[in-house]
N, C-alpha and C positions, 0 to 999 in steps of 0.2 A: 391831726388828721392821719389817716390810715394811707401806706402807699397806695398808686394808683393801679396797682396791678393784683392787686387783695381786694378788690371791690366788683361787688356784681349788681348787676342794673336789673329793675325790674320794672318794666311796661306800665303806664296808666293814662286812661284818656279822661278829658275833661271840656264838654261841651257848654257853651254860655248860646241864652237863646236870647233875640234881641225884638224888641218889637217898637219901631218906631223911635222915642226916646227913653226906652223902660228895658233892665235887663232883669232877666228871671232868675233867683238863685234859689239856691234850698237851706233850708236849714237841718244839718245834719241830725238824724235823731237817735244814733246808735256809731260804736264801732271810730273809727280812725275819725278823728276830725268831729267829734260829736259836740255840737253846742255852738259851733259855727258855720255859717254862712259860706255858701260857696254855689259854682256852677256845678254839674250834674257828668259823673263819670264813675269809671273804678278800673278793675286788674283787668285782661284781658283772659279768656277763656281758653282750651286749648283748640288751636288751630280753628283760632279769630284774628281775622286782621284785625289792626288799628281802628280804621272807620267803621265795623261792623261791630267794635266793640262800644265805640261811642252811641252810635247810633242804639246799639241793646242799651247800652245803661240808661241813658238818655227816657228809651220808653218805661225802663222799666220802673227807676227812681221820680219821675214825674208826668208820665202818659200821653208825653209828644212823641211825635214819629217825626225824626227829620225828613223831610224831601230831600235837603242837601245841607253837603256841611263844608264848609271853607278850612282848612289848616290853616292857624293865622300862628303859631309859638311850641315851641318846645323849652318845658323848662327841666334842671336835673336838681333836685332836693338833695343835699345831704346830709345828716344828722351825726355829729360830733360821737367820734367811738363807735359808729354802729356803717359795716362794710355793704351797707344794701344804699346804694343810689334808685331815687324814684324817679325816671325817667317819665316826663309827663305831658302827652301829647295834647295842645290845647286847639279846641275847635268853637268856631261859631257859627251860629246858623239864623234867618230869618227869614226860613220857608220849612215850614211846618203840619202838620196836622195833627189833629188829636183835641181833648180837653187837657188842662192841667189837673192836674189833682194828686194830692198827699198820697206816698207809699208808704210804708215799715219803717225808711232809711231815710226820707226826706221830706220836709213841708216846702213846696214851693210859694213862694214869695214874688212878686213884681215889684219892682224899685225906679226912682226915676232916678235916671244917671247922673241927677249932681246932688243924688242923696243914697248914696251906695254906703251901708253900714258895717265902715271900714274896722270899726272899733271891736266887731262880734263874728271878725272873720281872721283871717291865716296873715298874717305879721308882714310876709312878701306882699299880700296882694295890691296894696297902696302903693309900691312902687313901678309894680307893671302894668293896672289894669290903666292908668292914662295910656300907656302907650297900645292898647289893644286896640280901647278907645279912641286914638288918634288915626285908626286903620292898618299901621303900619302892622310887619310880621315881627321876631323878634326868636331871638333866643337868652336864658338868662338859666346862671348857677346861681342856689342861695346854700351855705353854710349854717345850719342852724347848730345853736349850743344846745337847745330843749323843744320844745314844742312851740315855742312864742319868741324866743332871742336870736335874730339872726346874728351870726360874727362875723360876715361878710358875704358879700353878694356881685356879679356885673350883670348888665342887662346891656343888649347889642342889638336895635332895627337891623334887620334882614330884608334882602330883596328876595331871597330864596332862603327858606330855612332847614339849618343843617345846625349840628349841635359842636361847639365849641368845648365841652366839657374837661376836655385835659386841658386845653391852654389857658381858659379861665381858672379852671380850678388851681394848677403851676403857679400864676400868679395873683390870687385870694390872698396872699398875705399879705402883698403892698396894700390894697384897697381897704378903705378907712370906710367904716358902715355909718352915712349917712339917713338916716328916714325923713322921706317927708313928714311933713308936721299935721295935723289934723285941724281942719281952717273950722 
């Protein structure tokens, strides 16, 4: 790992839309994360809030307009040799407007929640989404070695979320990377 004072954070939001017991993902069709599954977000534009940014990507990546959006997590990615941390602002929502419909960047997709297609999406996401799932907030650091290995990870419910990133990351080396298993 790189010290922590040679690293620099960059902004990304990530909206999940939820309807009833069905959550919408996209599947990526280009660009970072292409070929898997995920909620709906990106970089933040200049002189865009957080939520303004969610809310654009949101319309633009799959043709909902939030009415409103909940902050429920903040995760910070980091990738093994490389000093850019993805700090990533995670939002849900189930007030909405709009059609769905495929962009350039993404096919949206509806899923029922205990058939979330862990297998064709991002290597973290089967450890946090129970708990997004369970309602709670959360903050979590993952270490990845490449694009699919994490080397170590914590995830922390929050009552309030606020990002823990130096002190988790300080101590990433004790924690031993379990994965859940795929049932």
């Amino acid at each position: 790992m790189t010290a922590t004072a040679n690293l620099t954070k960059k902004m990304f939001t990530l909206v999940f839309v939820r309807e009833r017991n069905q959550l919408l993902l996209g599947m990526k069709k280009r660009g970072f994360g292409k070929g898997k599954w995920n909620g709906f977000g990106g970089k933040l534009q200049a002189n865009e809030t957080i939520v303004q940014a969610a809310k654009r990507e949101l319309e633009e990546e799959c043709g909902l307009v939030a009415n409103k959006l909940e902050k429920i997590g903040l995760i910070d990615f980091e990738f093994q040799n490389d000093p850019v941390i993805f700090e990533v602002h995670v939002f849900k929502t189930d007030s909405y407007h709009g059609e769905v419909k495929e962009s350039e960047e993404m096919q949206p997709q509806w899923f029922d929640m205990d058939d979330i297609p862990y297998d064709k999406m991002w290597a973290d996401d089967r450890i946090w989404f129970p708990v997004m799932f369970s309602g709670a907030n959360f903050y979590a650091y993952f270490l990845f070695k490449d694009f699919s290995t994490i080397l170590t990870y914590q995830l922390k419910e929050l009552s309030e979320i606020q990002s823990h990133f130096t002190e988790f990351r300080n101590s990433a080396n004790s924690v031993p990377v379990t994965l859940p298993q795929e049932e």
